[in-house]
Every structure is written in structure tokens, then in C-alpha cells.
NUTOR-782017 format. One record per residue: x, y, z of N, C-alpha, C, CB in turn; residue number from 1; chain; residue in three letters. Coordinates in steps of 0.02 Angstrom, whole numbers, plus 50000, padded with zeros to 5 digits. Each point is the difference from the previous one (the first is absolute). Glycine has a CB too. Example, Ala and Ser with C-alpha at 12.3 -4.5 7.8 and 13.67 -1.06 7.14 Angstrom:
residues 2
REC   n.x   n.y   n.z  ca.x  ca.y  ca.z   c.x   c.y   c.z  cb.x  cb.y  cb.z num chaine residu
REC 50660 49716 50390 49955 50059 50000 50045 50060 50000 49905 49941 50062   1      A    ala
REC 50077 50112 49902 50042 50059 50003 49961 50055 50037 50059 49968 49892   2      A    ser
end
This chain:
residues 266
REC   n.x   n.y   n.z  ca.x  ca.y  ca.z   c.x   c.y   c.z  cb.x  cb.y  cb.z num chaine residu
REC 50042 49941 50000 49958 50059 50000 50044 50062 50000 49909 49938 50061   1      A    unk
REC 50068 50119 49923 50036 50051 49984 49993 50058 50066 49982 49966 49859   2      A    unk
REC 50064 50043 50184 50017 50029 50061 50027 50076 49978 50030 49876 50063   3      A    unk
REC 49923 50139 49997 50001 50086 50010 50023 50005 50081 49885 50040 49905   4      A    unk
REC 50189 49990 50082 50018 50023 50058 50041 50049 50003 49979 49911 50029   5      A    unk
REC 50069 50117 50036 50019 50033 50017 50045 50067 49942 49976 49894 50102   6      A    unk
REC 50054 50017 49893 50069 50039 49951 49997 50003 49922 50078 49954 50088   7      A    unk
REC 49852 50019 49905 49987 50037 49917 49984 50056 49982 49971 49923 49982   8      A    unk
REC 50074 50100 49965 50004 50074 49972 49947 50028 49961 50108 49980 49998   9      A    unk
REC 49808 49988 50027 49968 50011 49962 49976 50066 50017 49987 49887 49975  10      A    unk
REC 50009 50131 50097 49978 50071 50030 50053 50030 49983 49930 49980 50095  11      A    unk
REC 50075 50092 49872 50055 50050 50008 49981 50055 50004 50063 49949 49953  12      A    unk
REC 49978 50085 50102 49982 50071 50014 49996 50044 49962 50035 49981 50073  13      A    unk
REC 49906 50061 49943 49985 50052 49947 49906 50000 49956 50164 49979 49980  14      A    unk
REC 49834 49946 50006 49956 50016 49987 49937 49969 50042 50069 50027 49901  15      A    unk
REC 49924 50034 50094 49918 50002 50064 49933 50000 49956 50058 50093 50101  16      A    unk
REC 49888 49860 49945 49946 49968 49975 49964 50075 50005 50005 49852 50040  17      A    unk
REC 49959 50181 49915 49958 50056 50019 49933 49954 49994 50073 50120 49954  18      A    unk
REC 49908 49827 50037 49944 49980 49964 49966 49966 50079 50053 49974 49844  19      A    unk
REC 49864 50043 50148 49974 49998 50075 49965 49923 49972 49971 50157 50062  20      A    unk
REC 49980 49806 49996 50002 49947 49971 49901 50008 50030 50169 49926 49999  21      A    unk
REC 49781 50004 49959 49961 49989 50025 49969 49968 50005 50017 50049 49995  22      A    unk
REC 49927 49938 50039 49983 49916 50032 50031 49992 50063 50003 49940 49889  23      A    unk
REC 50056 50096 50134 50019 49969 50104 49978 50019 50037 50081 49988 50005  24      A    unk
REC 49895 49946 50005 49940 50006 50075 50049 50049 50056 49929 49846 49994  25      A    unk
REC 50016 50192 50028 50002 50036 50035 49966 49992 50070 50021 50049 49897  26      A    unk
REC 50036 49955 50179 49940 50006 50054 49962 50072 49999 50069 49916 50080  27      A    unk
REC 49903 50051 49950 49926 50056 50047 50034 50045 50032 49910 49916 50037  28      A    unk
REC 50101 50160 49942 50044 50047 50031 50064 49984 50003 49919 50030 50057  29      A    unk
REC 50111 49942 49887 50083 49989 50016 50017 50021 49947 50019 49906 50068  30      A    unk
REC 50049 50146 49913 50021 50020 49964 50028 49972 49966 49988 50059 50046  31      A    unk
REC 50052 49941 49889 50047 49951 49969 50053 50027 50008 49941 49954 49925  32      A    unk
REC 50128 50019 50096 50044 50011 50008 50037 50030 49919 49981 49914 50119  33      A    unk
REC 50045 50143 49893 50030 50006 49933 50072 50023 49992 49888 50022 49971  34      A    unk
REC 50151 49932 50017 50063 50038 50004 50036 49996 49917 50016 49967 50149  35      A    unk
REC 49977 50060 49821 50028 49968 49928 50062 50034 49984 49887 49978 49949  36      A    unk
REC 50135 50044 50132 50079 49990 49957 50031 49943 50011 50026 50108 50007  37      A    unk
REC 49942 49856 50037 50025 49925 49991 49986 49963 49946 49994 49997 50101  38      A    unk
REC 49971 50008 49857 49958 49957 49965 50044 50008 49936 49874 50013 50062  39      A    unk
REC 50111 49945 49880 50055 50027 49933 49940 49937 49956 50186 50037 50052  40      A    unk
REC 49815 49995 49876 50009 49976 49950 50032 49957 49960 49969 50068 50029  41      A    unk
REC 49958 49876 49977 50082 49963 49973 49992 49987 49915 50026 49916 50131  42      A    unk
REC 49925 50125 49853 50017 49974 49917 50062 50047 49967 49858 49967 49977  43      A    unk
REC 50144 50082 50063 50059 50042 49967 50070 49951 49978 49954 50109 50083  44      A    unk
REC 50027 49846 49939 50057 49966 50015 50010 49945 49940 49983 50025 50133  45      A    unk
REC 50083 49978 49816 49972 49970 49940 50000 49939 49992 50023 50078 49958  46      A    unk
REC 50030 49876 50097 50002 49930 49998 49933 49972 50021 50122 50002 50022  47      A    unk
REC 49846 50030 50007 49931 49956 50031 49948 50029 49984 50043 49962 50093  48      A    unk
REC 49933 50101 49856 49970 50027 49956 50009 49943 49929 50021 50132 50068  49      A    unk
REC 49933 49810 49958 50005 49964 49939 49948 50012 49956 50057 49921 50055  50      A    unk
REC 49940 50066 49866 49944 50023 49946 49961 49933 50021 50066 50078 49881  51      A    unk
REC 49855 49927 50122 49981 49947 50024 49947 50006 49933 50031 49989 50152  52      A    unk
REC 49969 50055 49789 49962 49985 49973 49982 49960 49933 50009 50078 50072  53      A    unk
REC 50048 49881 49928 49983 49920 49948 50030 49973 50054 50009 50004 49855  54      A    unk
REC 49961 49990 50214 50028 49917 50035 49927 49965 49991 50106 50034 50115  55      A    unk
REC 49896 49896 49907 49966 49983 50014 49996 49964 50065 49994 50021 49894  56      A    unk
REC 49924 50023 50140 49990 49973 50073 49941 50054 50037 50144 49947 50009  57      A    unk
REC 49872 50053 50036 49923 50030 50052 50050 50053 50046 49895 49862 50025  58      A    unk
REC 50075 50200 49958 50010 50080 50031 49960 49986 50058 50008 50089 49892  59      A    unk
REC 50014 49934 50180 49986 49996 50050 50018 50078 50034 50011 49861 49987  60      A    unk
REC 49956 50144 50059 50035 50080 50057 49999 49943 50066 49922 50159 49953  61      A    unk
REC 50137 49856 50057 50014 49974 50077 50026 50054 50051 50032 49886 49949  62      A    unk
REC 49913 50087 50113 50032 50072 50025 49991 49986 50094 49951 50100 49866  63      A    unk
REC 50083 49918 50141 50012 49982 50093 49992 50043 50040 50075 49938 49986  64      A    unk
REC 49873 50065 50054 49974 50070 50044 50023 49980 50090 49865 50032 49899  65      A    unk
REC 50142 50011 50113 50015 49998 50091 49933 50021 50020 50136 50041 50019  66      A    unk
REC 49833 49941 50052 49965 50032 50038 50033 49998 50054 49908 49985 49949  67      A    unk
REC 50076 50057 50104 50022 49999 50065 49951 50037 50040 50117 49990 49966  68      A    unk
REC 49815 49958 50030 49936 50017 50031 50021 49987 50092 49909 49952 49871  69      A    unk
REC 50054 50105 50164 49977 49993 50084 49971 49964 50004 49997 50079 50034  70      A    unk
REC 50033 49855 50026 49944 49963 50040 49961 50024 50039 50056 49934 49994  71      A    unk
REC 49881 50034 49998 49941 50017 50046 50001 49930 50064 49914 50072 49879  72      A    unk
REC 50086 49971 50186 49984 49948 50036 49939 49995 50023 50097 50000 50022  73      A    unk
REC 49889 49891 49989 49948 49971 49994 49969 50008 50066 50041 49928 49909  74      A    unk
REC 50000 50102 50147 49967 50010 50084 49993 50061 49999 50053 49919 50071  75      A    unk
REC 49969 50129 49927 49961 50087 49984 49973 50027 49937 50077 50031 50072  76      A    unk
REC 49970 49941 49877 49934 50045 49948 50069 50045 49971 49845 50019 50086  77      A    unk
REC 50190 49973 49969 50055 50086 49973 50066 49963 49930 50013 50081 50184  78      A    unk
REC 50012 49967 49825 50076 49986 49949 50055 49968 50052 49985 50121 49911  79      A    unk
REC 50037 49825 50060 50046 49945 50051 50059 50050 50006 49968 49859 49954  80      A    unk
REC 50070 50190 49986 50040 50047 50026 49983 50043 50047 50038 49987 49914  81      A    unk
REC 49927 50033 50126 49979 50054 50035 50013 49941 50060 49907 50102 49922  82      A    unk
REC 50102 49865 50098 50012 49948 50047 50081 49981 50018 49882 49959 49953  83      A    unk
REC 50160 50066 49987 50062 49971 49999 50043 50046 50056 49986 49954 49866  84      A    unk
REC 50047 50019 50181 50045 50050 50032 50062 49985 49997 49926 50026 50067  85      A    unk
REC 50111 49928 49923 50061 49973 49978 50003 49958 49915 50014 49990 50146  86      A    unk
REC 50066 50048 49831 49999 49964 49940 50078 49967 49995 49901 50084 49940  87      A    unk
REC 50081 49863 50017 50065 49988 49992 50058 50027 49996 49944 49954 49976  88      A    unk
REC 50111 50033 50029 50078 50042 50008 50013 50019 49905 50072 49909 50140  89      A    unk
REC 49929 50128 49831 49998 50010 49936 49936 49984 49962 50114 49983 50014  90      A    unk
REC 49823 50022 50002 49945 50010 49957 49987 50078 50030 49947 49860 49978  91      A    unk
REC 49997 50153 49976 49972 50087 50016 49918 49956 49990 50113 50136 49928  92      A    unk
REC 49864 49939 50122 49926 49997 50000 49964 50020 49975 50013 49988 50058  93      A    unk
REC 50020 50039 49878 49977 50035 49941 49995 49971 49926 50046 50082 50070  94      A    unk
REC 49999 49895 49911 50022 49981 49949 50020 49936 49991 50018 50097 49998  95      A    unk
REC 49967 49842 49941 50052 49938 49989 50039 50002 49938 49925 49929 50060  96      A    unk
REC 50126 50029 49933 50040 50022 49943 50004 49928 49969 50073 50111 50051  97      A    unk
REC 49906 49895 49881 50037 49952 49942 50066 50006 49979 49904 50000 49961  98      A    unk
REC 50148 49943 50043 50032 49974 49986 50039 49936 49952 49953 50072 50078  99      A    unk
REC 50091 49932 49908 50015 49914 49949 49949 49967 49966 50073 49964 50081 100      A    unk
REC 49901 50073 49880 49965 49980 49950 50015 49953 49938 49972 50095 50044 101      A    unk
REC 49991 49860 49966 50044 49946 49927 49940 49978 49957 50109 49931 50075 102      A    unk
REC 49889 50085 49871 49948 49952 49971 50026 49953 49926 49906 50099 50054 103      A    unk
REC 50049 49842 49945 50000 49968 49932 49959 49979 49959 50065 49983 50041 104      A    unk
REC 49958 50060 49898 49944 49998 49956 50006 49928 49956 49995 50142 49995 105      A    unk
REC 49939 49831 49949 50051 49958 49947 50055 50025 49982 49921 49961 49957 106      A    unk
REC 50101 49975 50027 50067 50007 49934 50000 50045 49924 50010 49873 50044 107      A    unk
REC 49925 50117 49938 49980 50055 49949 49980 50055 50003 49985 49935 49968 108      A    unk
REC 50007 50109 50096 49965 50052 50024 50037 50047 49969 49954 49961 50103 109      A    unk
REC 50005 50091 49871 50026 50049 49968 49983 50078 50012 50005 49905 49930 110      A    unk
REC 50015 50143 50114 49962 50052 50025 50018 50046 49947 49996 49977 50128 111      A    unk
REC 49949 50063 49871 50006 50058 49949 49987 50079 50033 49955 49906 49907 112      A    unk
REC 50056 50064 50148 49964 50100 50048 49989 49968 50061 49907 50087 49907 113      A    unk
REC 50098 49955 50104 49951 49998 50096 50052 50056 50026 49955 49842 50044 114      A    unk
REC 50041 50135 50019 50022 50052 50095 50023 49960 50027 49916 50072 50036 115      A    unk
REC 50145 49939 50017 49973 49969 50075 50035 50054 50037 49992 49857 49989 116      A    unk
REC 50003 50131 50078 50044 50018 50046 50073 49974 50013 49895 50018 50036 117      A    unk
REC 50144 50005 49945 50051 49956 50013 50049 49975 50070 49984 50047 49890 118      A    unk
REC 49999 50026 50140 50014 49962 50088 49972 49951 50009 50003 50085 50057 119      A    unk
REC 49937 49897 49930 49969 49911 50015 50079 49957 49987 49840 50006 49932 120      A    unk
REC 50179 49989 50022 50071 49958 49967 50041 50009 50046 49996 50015 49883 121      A    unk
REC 50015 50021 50169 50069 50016 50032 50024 49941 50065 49968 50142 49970 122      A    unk
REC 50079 49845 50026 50007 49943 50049 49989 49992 50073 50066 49993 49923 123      A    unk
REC 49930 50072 50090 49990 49997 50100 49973 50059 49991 50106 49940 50080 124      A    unk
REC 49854 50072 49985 49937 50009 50027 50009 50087 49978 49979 49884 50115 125      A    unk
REC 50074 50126 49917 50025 50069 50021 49992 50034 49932 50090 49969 50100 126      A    unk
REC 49909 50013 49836 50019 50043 49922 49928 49960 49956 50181 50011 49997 127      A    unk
REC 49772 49961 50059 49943 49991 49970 49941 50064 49983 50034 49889 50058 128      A    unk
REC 49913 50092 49912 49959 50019 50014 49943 50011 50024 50062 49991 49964 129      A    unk
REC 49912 50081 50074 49977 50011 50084 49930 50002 49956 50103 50083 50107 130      A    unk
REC 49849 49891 49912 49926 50030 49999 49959 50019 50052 50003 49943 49920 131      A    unk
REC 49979 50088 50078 49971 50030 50082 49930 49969 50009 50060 50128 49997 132      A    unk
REC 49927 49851 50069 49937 49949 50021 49930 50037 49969 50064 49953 50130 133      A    unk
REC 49912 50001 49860 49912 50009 49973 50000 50042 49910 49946 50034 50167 134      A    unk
REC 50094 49951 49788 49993 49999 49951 50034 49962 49946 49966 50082 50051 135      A    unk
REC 50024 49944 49890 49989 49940 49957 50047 50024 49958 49879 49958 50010 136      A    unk
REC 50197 50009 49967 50028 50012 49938 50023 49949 49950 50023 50085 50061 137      A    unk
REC 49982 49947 49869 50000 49939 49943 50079 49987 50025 49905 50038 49873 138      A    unk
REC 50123 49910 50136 50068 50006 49986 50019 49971 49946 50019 50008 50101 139      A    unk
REC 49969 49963 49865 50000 49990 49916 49958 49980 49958 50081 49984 50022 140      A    unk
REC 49919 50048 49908 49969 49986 49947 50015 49989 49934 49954 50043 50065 141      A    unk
REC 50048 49908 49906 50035 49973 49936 49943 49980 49946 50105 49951 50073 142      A    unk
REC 49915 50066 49852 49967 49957 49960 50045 49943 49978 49929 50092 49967 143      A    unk
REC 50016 49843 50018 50062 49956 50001 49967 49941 49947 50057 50027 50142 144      A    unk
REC 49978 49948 49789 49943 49963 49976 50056 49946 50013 49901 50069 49907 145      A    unk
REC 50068 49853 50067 50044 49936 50026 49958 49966 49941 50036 49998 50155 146      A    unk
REC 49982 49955 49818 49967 49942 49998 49938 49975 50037 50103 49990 49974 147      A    unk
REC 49923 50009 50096 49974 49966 50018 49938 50005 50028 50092 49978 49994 148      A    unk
REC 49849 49998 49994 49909 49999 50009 49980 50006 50088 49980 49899 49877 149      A    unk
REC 50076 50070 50154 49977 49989 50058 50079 50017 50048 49883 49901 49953 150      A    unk
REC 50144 50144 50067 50085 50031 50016 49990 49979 50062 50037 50112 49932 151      A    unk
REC 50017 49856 50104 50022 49995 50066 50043 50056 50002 49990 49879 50018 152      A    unk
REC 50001 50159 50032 50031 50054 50052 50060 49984 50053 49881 50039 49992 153      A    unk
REC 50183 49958 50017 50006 50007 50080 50043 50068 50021 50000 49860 50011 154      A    unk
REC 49990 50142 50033 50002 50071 50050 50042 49979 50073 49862 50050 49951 155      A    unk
REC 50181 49983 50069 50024 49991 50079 49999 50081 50006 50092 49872 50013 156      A    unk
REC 49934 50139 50054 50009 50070 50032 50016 49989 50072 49918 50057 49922 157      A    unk
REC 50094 50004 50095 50020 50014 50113 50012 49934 50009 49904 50094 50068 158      A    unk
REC 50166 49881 49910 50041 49954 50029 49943 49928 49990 50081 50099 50098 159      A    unk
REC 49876 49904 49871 49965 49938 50009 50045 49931 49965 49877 50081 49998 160      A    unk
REC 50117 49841 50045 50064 49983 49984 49948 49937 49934 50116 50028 50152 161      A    unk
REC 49826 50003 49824 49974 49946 49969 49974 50059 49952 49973 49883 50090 162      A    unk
REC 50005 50089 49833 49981 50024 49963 49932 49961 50011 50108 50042 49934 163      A    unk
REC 49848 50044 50017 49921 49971 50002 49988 49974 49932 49949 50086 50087 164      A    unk
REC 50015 49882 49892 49955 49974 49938 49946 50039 49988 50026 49891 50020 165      A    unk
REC 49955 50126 49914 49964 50024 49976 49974 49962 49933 50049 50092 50067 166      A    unk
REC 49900 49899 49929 49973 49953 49931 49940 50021 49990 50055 49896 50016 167      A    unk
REC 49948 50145 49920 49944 50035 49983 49967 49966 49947 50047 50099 50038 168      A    unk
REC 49907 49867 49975 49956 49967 49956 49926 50018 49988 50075 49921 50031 169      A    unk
REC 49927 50124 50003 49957 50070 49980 49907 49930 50013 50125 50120 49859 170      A    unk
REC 49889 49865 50208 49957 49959 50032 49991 50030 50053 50026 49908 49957 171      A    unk
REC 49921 50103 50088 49997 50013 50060 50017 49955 50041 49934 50063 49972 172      A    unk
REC 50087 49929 50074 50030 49929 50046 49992 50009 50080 50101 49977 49906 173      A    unk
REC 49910 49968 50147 49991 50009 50046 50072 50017 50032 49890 49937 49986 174      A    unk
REC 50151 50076 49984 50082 50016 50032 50025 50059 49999 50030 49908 49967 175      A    unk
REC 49896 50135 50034 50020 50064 50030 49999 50074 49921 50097 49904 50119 176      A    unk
REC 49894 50054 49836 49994 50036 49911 49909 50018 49993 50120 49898 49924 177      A    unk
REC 49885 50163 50028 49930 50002 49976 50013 49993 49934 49942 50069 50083 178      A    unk
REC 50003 49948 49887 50018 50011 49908 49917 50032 50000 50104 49868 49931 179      A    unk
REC 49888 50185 50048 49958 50039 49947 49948 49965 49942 50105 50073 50018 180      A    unk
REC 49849 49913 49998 49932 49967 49951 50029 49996 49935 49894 50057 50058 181      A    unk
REC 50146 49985 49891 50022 49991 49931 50053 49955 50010 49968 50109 49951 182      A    unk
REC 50052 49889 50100 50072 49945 49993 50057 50053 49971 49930 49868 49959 183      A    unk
REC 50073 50183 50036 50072 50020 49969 50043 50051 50061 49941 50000 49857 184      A    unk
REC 50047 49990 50216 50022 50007 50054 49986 49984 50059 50021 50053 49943 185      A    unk
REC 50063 49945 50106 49976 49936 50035 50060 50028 50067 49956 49878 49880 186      A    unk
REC 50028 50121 50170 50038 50034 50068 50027 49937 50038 49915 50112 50019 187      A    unk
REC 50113 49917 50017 50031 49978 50069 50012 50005 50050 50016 49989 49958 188      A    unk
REC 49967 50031 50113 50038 50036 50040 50032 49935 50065 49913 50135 49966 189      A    unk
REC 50138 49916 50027 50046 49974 50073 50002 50045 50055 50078 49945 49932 190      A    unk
REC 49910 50019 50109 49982 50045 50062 50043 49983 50057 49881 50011 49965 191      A    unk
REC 50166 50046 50051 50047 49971 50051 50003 50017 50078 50058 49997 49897 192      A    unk
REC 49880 49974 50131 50010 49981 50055 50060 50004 50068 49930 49952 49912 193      A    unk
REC 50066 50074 50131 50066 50038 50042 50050 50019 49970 49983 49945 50076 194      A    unk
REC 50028 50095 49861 50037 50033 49951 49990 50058 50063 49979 49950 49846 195      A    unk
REC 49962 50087 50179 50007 50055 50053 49983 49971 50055 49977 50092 49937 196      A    unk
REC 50044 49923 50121 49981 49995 50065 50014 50049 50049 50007 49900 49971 197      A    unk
REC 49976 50089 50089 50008 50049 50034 49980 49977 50068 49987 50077 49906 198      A    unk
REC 50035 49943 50149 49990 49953 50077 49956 50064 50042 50142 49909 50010 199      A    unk
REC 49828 50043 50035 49933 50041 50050 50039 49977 50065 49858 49984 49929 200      A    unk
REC 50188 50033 50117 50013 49979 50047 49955 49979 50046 50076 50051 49970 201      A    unk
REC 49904 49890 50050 49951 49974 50045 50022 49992 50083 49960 49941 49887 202      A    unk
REC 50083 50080 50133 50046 50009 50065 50051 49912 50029 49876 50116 50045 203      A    unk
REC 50137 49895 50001 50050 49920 50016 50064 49992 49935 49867 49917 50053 204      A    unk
REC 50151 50141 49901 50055 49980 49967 49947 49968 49931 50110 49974 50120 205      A    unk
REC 49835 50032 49888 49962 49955 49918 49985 50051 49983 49943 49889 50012 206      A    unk
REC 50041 50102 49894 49950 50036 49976 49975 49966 49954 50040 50091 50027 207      A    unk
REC 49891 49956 49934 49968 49968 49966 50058 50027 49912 49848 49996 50105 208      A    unk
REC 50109 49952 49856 50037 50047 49924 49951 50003 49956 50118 49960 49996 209      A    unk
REC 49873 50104 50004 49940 49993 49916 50057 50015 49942 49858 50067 50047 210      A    unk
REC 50076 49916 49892 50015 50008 49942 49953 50079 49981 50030 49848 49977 211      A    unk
REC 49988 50202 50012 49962 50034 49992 50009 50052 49942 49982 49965 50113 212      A    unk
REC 50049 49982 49834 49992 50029 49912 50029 49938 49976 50023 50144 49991 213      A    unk
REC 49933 49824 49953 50022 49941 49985 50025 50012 49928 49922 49933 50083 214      A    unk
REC 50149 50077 49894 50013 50019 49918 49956 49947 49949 50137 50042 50032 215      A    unk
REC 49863 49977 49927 49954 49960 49949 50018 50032 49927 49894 49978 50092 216      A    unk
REC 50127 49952 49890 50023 50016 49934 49954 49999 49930 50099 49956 50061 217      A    unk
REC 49880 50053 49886 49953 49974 49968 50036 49996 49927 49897 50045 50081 218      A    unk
REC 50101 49877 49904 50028 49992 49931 49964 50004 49954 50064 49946 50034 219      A    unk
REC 49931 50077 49888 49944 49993 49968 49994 49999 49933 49973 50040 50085 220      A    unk
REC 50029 49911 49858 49990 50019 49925 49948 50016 49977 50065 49942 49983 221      A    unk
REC 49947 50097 49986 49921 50040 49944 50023 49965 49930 49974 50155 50056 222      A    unk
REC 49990 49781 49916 50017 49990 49923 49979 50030 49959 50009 49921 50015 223      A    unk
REC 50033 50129 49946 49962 50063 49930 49953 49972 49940 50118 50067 50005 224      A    unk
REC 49923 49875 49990 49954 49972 49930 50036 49930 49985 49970 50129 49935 225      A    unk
REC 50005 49830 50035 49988 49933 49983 50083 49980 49959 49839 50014 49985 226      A    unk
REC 50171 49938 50010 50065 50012 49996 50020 50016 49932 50014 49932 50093 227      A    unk
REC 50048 50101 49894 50013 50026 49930 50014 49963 49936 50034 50072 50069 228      A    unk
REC 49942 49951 49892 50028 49962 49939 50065 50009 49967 49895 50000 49984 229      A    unk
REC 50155 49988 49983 50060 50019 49957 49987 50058 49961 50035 49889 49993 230      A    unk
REC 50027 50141 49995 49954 50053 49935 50000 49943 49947 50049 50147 50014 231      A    unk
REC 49920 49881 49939 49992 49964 49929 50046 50003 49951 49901 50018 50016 232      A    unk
REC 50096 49942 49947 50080 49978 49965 49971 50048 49934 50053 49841 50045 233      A    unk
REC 49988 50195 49943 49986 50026 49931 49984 49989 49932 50046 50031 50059 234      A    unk
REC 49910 49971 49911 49986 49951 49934 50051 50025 49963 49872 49979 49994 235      A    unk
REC 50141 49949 49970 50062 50008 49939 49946 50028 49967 50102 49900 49990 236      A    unk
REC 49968 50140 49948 49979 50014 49928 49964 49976 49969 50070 50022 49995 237      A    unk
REC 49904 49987 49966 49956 49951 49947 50078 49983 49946 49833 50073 50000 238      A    unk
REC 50210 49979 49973 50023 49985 49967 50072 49959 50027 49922 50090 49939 239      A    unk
REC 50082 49912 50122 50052 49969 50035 49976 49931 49988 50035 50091 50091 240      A    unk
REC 49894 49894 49918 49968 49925 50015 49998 49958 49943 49927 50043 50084 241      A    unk
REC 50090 50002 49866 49991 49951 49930 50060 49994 49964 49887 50033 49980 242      A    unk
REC 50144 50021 50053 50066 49996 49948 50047 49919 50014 50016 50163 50008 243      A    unk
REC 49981 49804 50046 50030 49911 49984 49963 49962 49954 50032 49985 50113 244      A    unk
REC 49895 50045 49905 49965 49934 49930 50028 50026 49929 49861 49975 50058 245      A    unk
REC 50141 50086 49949 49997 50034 49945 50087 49964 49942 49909 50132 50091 246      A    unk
REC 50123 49883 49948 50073 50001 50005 49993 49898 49962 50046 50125 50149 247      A    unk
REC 49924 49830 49913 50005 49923 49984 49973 49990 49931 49983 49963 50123 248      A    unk
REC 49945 50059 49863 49973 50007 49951 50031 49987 49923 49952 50066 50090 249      A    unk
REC 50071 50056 49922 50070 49984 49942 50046 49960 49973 49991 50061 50032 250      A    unk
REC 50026 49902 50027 50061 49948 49979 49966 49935 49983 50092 50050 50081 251      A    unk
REC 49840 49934 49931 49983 49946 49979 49963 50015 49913 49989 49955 50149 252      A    unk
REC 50007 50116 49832 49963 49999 49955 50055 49991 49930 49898 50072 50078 253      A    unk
REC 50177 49962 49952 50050 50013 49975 50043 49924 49988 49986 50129 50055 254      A    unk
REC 50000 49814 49987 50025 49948 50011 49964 49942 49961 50039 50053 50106 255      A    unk
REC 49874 49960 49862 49962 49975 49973 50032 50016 49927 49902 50003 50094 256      A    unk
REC 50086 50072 49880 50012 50014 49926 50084 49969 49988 49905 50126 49994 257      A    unk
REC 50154 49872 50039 50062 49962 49966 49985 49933 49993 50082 50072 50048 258      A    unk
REC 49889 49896 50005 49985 49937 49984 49962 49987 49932 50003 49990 50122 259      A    unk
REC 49931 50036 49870 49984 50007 49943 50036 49995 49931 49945 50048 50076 260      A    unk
REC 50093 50013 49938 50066 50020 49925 50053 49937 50007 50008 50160 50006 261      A    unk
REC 50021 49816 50049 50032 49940 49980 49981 49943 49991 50054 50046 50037 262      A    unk
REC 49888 49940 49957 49961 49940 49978 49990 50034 49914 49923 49949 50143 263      A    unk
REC 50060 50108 49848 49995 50005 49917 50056 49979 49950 49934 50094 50033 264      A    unk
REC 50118 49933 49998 50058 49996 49963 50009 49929 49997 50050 50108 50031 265      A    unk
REC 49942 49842 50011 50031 49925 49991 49951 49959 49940 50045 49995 50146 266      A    unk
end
């Protein structure tokens, strides 16, 4: 599969995404995080600005959104952060940060445009990128056509020591995927669970620990259209197409009349 990481020169500084995006879900009063001087362009870029228009295969938008929705707690009613009084030694009570971003596309994947953030790619925590709690940002968006009808995805990030699976068969399923009534998009989310926490000191040296913002990732293809055809082969000449018969012909008509003349003479 074809790996997107750190140290590929596909992001380069300078050129910045001005282009806004739409369709990302949005919370209820949460802003979108926007920082686009992190963010870059990557079709500018000519090795991976491939011509996709005589391939043959299926145009897709893939695109990976963050949330970093407030828990509601299930014994008051309130926000589980408004509860937190101790935090871990290097987390903030504000903000979580993406990090080590890796993904793999097929072997044939071919992007022609998109965004991302590229602090997501950075190897430790510290030169990641920060999104601030209770909103929603794209951290990448690619067009991408493949071959392939049905693309496996994988994705790691924040030190995770396992990669996830993704298999878009543009089915709704019980493993956590939807897909859209037309069938030509189909989600994912990962939801990471004590990714935040935060301690309630309960006295005697214990405390309690909530979770009180659970990150959530959402993977997702939109298929554009049915898969492509080749371009079309150009019709020969008419006079290109005849000129071998034409040519065999001659020599047989030319090869008839000597025969002829040396049978007269004998």
C-alpha cells in the first residue's frame, strides 16, 4: 500500500490551501478550528499532481475530520469538564493535539488535489497539531481515484502502536461504518476513549478519573462517479486503412498480368 508520512516531500512550504471546504459536520455552537497556515496544498505539488484524466478507475474525496466534543455527565446533567480539578502532568485543559500521522492508501492511488494539516505528520506530541476542545476540524482532504471499487484504508496516529482498518464497501455494517442510501459514501468513526482525562480527588490519597472529551475521528469516501472509462483510441485514416490492401492487391494484379505474358510467349 502506498504510505503517507512524515518525511515525504509532498507538503512544501509556501503553498497555502485558501480553499474553504463543505459538508463538515459541525457541533452545536463549536467553532471550527482554523489555522491554514498550517495547512498546504498539495496539488501544487507536481510529483503527486497526477493527470487522472485517461486512467482508468473510481474518483473518490477522502477526507478525515477531528471532533473534540464535551462530555455530558450521566449523574448531573452538567459538562464532565466542569468537574475536572486535576490533570495530567503534560496534558492541558483546553486543548488536544494530533500527532504521527501515517496513512495507507492502495498501491494505485493517485491524488490530484486536496489539503491537510501537516503538523498531524510530525513525530512527537510537542510540533503536533493543537485543536482546541469542543470543535470540529478537517485535518485532511484529498481527491483520490484507484482502481479499486471497494479501497481499504489504514491510518495510525498519537503513538498508537496498531494500525486501524478501513474497508469501504460502501455497505452499512455493524463495526462501527455507515454508508448513505445511494451507496456512493460511506464513514467511520474512531472514537478514542481516555485519549482525555482528568482526576476528581475523592480524599484518602484516591481519586476518581473522568473522560471528559472523547477525540473522534471520522473517516469518509464520497464516490464522484461510476468508474472511468479509457479515453478512446483514435480512428485510423480511411486512407491509412486501405493503403496495405491496396499496396497487396497491386502486386497481385502486377504478378497475374507477367504470368500471363510468359505463358504467351512459350
Amino acid at each position: 500500500m502506498k504510505t503517507i508520512k512524515v518525511t515525504s516531500s509532498l507538503f512544501l512550504p509556501g503553498f497555502v490551501a485558501a480553499a474553504t471546504y463543505t459538508g463538515i459536520p459541525h457541533l452545536d455552537g463549536a467553532a471550527t478550528t482554523a489555522k491554514f497556515d498550517a495547512r498546504y496544498d498539495i496539488s501544487s505539488y507536481a510529483q503527486e499532481s497526477v493527470d487522472v484524466s485517461n486512467s482508468v478507475g473510481y474518483k473518490y474525496i477522502l477526507t478525515v475530520d477531528a471532533t473534540l466534543p464535551l462530555q455530558t455527565s450521566w449523574q448531573t446533567g452538567g459538562l464532565e469538564i466542569d468537574r475536572c480539578i486535576e490533570w495530567p502532568s503534560g496534558e492541558s485543559g483546553t486543548n488536544f493535539t494530533w500527532f504521527g500521522f501515517r496513512m495507507q492508501l492502495p498501491d494505485d492511488a493517485n491524488i490530484s488535489g486536496g489539503s491537510m494539516y501537516t503538523y498531524i505528520t510530525r513525530s512527537t506530541k510537542d510540533l503536533g497539531y493543537v485543536q482546541d476542545f469542543n470543535t470540529t476540524s478537517t485535518l485532511l482532504q484529498y481527491n483520490m481515484t484507484t482502481k479499486e471499487s471497494q479501497p481499504t484504508i489504514r491510518m495510525t496516529l498519537n503513538d498508537d502502536l496498531f494500525w486501524k482498518t478501513y474497508n469501504f464497501d460502501f455497505v452499512q455494517s455493524d463495526q462501527g461504518s455507515a454508508a448513505s442510501d445511494d451507496s456512493s459514501y460511506q464513514e467511520f468513526k474512531n472514537k478514542m476513549y481516555g485519549a482525555v482525562s482528568c482526576n476528581i480527588p475523592t480524599g484518602n490519597s484516591s481519586y476518581q478519573i473522568l473522560n471528559p472529551v472523547v477525540p473522534t475521528l471520522t473517516i469518509s469516501l464520497q464516490r464522484l462517479e461510476d468508474k472511468l472509462s479509457p479515453a478512446p483510441t483514435p480512428p485510423v485514416p480511411i486512407s491509412a486503412a486501405i493503403t496495405p490492401h491496396n499496396k497487396v492487391f497491386g502486386l497481385g494484379v502486377v504478378t497475374s498480368v507477367l504470368a500471363w505474358a510468359a505463358a504467351a510467349l512459350l
